[in-house]
C-alpha positions in Angstrom: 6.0 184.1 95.9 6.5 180.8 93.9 6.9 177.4 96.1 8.0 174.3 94.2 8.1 171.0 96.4 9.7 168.2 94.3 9.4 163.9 95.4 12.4 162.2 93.9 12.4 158.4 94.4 15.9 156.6 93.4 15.4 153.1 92.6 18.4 150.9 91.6 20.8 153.4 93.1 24.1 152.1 93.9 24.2 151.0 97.2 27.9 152.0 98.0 27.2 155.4 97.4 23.6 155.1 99.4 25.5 154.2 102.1 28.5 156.4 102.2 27.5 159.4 104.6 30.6 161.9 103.1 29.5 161.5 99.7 25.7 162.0 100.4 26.6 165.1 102.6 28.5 166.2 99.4 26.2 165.6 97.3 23.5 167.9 98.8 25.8 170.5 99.4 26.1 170.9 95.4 22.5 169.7 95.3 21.7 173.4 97.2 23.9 175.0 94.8 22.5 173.6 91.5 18.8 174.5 92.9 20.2 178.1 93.2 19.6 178.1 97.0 21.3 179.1 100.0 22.9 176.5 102.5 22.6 177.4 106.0 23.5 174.1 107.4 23.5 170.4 106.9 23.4 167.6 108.9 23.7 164.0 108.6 23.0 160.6 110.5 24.6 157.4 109.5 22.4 154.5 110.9 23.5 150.5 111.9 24.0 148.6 110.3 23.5 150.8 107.1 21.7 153.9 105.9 21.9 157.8 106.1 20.0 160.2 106.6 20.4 164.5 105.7 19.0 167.4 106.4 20.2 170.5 104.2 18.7 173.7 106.1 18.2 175.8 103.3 17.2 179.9 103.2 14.4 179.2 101.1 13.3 175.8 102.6 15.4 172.5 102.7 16.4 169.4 100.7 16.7 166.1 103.0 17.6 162.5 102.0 17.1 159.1 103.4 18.9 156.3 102.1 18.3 152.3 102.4 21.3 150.7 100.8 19.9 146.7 101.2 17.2 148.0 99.1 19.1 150.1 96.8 16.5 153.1 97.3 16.6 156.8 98.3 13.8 159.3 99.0 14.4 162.6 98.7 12.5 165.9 99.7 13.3 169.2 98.1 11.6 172.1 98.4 12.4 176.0 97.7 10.5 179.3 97.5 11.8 182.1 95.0 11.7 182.9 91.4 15.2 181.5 91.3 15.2 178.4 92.8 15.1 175.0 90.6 14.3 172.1 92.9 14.0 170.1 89.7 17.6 170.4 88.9 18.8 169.3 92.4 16.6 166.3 92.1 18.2 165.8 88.4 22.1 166.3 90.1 20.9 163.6 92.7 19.5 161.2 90.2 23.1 161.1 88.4 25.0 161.2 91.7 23.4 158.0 92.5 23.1 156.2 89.5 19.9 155.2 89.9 18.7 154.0 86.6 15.3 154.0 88.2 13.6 156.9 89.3 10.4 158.7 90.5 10.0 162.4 89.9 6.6 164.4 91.1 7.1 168.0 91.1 4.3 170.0 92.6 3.6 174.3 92.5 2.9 175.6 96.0 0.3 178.1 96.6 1.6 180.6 99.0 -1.3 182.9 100.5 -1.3 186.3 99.3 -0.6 188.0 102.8 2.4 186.2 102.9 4.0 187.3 99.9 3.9 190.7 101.6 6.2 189.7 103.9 9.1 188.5 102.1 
């Protein structure tokens, strides 16, 4: 079974759309989509004075976002098992959706132990 965890850092993002708990929701919604994934849920968490915070449940793992607007900065956490998943590209989608001119991307192969790809 192939595990892919990707980092994405957003630096320089636009703060309006950091900050704007509808459009990140959406935004990970097609996020899942692009990565070829399966949404099971998503939920989100606006914080005071600013910042947001999501969770997308996924069938083969999740994606989740955390936002801090003053700084103009996003971290993101996106990671699928499958042979059709593409973490990568959700990162990518996010990095546009954000205009963040600035960006970190570290994509890393999981090892999953051979007993568990028995089980799939």
């Amino acid at each position: 079974m192939e595990c892919k965890h990707c980092i994405l850092e957003l630096y320089n993002a636009n703060p309006l759309k950091l900050n704007d708990e509808l459009y990140v929701r959406d935004a990970l919604v097609t996020a899942a989509e692009i990565a070829k994934s399966t949404l099971l849920d998503i939920k989100t968490h606006m914080f005071e004075p600013q910042g947001v915070t999501a969770f997308a449940l996924l069938a083969e793992s999740h994606i989740s976002f955390h936002s801090w607007p003053e700084l103009n900065y996003a971290a993101v956490d996106a990671f699928t098992c499958g042979e059709k998943t593409d973490p990568e590209a959700a990162c990518r989608f996010l990095m546009s959706c954000f205009d963040a001119p600035g960006s970190h991307l570290a994509a890393v192969q999981r090892t999953v132990p051979a007993i568990l790809s028995k089980h799939k």
